[in-house]
VEXLO-568262 format. One record per residue (C-alpha): x, y, z; residue in one letter. Coordinates in steps of 0.25 Angstrom, whole numbers, padded with zeros to 4 digits, always signed. Layout:
// VEXLO-568262
XYZA/...
This chain:
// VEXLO-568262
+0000+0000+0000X/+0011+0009+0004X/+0018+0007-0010X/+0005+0011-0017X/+0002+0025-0007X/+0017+0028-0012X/+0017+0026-0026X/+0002+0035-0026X/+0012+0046-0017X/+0022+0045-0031X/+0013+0045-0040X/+0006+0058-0033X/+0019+0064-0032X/+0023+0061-0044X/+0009+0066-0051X/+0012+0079-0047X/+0024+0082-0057X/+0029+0093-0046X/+0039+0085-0039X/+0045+0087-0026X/+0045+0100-0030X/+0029+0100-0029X/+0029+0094-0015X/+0037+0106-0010X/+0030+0117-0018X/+0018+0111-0012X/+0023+0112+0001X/+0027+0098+0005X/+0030+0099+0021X/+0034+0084+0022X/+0041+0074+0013X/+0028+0063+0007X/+0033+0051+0008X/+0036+0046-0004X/+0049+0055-0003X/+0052+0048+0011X/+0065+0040+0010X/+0069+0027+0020X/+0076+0032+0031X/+0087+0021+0027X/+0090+0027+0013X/+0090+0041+0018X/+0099+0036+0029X/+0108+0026+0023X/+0122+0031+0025X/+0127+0042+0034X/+0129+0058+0029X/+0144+0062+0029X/+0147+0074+0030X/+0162+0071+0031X/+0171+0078+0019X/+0181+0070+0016X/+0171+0064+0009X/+0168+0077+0000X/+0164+0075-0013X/+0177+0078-0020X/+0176+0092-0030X/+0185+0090-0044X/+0189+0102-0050X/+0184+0101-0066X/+0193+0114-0071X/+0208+0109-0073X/+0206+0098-0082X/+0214+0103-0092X/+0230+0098-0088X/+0231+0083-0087X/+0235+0085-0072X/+0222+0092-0069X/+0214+0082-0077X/+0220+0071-0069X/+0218+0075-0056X/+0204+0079-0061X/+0202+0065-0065X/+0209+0060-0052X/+0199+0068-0044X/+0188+0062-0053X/+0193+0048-0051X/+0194+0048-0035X/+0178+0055-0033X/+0175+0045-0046X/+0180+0033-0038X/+0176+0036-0024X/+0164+0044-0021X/+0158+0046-0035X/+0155+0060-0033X/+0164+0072-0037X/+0160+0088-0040X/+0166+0096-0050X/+0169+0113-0051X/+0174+0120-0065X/+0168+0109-0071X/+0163+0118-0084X/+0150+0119-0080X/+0145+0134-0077X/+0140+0139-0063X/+0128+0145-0074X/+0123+0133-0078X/+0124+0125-0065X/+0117+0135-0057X/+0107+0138-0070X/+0103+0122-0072X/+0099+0120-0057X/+0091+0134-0057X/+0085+0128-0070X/+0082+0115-0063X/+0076+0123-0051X/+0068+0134-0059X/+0059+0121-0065X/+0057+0112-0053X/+0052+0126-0045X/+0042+0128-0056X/+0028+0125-0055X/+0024+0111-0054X/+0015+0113-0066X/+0028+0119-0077X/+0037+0108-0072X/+0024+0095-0073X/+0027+0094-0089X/+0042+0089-0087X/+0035+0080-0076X/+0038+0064-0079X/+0044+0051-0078X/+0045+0048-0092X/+0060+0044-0094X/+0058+0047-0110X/+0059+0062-0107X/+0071+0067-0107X/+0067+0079-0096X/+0059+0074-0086X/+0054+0082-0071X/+0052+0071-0060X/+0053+0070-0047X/+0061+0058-0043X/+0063+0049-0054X/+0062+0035-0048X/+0049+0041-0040X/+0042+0028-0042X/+0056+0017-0039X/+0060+0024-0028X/+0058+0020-0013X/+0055+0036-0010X/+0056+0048-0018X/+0067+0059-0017X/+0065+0075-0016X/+0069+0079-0027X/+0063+0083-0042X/+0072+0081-0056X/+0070+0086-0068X/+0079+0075-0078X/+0087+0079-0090X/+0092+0069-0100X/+0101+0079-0108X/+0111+0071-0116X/+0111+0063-0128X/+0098+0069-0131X/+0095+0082-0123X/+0079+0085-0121X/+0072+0096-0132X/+0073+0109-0124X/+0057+0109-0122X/+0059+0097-0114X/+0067+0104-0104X/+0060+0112-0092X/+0062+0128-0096X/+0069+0130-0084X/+0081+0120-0088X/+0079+0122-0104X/+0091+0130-0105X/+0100+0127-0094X/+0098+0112-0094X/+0106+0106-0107X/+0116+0118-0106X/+0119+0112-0091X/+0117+0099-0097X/+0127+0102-0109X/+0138+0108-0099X/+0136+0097-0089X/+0139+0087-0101X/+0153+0094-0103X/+0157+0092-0089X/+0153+0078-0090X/+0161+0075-0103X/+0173+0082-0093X/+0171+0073-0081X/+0169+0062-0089X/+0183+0062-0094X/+0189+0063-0081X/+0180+0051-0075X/+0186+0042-0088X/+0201+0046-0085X/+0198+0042-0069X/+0194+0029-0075X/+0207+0029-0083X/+0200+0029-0096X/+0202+0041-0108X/+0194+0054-0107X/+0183+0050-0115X/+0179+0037-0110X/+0167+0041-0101X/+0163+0051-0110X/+0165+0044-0125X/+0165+0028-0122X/+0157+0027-0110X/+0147+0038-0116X/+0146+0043-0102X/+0142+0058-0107X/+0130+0054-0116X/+0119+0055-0107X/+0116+0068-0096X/+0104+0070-0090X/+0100+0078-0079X/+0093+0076-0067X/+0089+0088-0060X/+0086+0088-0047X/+0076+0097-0037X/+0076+0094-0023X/+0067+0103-0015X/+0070+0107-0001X/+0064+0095+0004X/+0055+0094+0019X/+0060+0083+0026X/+0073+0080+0018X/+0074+0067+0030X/+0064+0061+0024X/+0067+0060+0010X/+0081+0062+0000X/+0082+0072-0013X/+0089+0059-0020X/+0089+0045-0016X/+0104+0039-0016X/+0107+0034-0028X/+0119+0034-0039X/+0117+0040-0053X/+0114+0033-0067X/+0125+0039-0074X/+0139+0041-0077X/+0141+0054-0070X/+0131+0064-0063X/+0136+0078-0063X/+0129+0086-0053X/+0125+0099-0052X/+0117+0104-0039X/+0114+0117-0030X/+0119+0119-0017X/+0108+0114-0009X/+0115+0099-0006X/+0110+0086-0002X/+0118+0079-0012X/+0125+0065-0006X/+0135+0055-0011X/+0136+0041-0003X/+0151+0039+0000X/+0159+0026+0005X/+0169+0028+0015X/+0181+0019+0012X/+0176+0005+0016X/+0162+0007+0010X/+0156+0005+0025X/+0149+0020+0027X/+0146+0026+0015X/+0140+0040+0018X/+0133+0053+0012X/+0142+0062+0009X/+0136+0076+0004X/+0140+0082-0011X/+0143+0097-0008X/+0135+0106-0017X/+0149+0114-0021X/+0148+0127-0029X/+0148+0126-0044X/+0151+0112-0044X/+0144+0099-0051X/+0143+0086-0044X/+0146+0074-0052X/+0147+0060-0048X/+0149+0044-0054X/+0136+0038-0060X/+0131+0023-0059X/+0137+0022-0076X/+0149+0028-0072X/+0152+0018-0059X/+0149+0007-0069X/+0158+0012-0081X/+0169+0013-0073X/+0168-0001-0066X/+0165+0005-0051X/+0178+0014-0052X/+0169+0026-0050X/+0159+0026-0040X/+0142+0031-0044X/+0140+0035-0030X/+0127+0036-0022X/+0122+0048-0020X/+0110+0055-0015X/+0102+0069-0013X/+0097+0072+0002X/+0083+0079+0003X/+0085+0094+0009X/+0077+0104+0016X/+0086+0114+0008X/+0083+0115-0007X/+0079+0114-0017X/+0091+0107-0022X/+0093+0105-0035X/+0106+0097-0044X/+0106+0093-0059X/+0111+0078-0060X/+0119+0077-0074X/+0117+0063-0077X/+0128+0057-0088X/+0123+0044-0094X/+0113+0043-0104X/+0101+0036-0100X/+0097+0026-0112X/+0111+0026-0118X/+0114+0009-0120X/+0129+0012-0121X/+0133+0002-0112X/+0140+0004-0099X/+0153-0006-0096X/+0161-0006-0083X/+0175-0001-0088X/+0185-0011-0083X/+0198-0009-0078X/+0209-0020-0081X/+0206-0033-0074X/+0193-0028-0069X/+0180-0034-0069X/+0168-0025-0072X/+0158-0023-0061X/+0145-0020-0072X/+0139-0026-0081X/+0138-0018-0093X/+0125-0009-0095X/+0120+0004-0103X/+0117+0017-0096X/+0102+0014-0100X/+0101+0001-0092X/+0106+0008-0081X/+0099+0020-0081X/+0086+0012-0083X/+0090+0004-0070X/+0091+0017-0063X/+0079+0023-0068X/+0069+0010-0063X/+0076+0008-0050X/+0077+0022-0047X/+0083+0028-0034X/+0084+0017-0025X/+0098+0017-0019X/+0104+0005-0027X/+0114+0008-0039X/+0111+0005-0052X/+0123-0001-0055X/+0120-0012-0046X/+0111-0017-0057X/+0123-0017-0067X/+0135-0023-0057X/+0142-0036-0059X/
């Protein structure tokens, strides 16, 4: 009985077309419970607040001289291998169009339920979609937060598919983003010992970006509820872009793997988050680590961040572990498609996709 008064809930909420955002503008004192997560998966590993586990920061602007590059790619190689998560300044992509893209994201999300209600579904044919939680019916409780998807690259959506708001701004970010991801691609195949252009050329890592950008409004009882399950991402990188408001957290192993913990990801000025994806762990045969992560709920807000997604959902290039000399691959080989559709049906729900694909 419970299971059938929840799904009504969804589909109520989900009828609505206004998100979390409509809860909130209606005046929603309290959390409904079909946002209310397990205590044990808000709960399940403690909050560090110690730096020396600091997400490292890579500077981006001397690549130029050989030894520049290679401590660069050093630096890539060591965050790459040990906590997946890395941020990176002078990194080509303006202030302007950083801080234009999320007021583009805000100024639709805070118009009127009625303007926003056309972009509204969960038909995955479109390549601009407006929903609030994509895996709203898979997943054991939903997350405080609105999206508004992107699918950008190899075929970028008619500009009248694009909310007014973002209609400018949104492939102009998306084309600069693109650049920095052809730059960090390189360095990410030279940490693996391979040529420049592997990841970018032979791997077709750069193919596909789509965005995922995120609203999470200032939330009543952050306890009760998270602004994004944990989970790691269906892609080869994500490069992140979000305001200052925070709540973003990386799980992270201490050295014997007993106490992993949350360590927060600092909202540092004019720089872009970018971490490993699920494609990229498996390309490189677990020599890079797609870690989990999460976005905590908050009485400040809104918060918003644009994910940058790099992997093109539908692309049946095949995906095969790169194996070092005497090695033994760790996956069976698959296409980003399979992988993204596994993701998709399973939605958020704390187990990694490439579970489905290890050996």
């Amino acid at each position: 009985m419970a299971s059938d008064h929840r799904l009504g809930a969804l589909k109520a909420f989900d009828d609505t077309k206004a998100g979390v955002k409509g809860l909130v503008d209606a005046g929603a004192t309290a959390v409904p419970a079909i946002f209310h997560h397990a205590p044990e998966s808000l709960n399940d590993a403690p909050h560090h607040h110690d730096h020396q586990f600091a997400i490292p920061v890579i500077d981006l602007a001397g690549l130029a001289t050989p030894s520049e590059r290679a401590s660069a790619v050093g630096a890539v190689k060591a965050a790459a291998e040990t906590v997946g998560f890395f941020q990176v300044v002078n990194h080509g992509v303006p202030e302007e169009a950083m801080s234009a893209m999320l007021a583009a994201l805000r100024c639709f999300i805070e118009e009127p339920a009625v303007a926003k209600a056309p972009y509204y579904t969960r038909d995955h044919g479109r390549r601009v979609r407006y929903q609030s939680n994509f895996d709203l019916f898979q997943s054991p409780a939903a997350n405080w937060r609105d999206t508004l998807f992107m699918d950008m690259a190899p075929e970028p959506p008619a500009p009248e598919e694009i909310p007014p708001a973002c209609r400018a701004i949104a492939p102009e970010f998306a084309g600069l983003v693109q650049r920095l991801g052809s730059t960090l691609l390189g360095l990410l195949s030279e940490a693996l010992g391979l040529r420049r252009g592997h990841l970018e050329e032979d791997a077709a890592c750069l193919e596909g970006l789509s965005l995922a950008c995120h609203y999470y409004p200032a939330c009543p009882e952050p306890h009760l509820t998270l602004g994004t399950t944990k989970h790691s991402d269906p892609s080869f990188i994500t490069v992140l872009l979000q305001d200052a408001v925070g709540g973003l957290q990386v799980l992270v192993d201490d050295d014997d793997k007993q106490n992993p913990a949350w360590v927060d990801v600092p909202a540092v000025a004019g720089a872009l988050v970018v971490n490993v994806g699920d494609y990229l762990q498996l390309l490189s045969n677990d020599r890079f680590k797609s870690v989990e992560h999460r976005v905590v709920a908050k009485s400040a807000g809104p918060r918003v961040s644009v994910a940058c997604f790099f992997g093109a959902e539908g692309s049946t290039r095949v995906l095969a572990p790169i194996v070092a000399d005497g090695g033994n691959a760790r996956y069976r080989n698959t296409t980003v498609d399979e992988m993204a559709r596994h993701y998709r049906a399973k939605g958020l729900d704390g187990v990694s996709s490439l579970q489905h694909v290890r050996i």
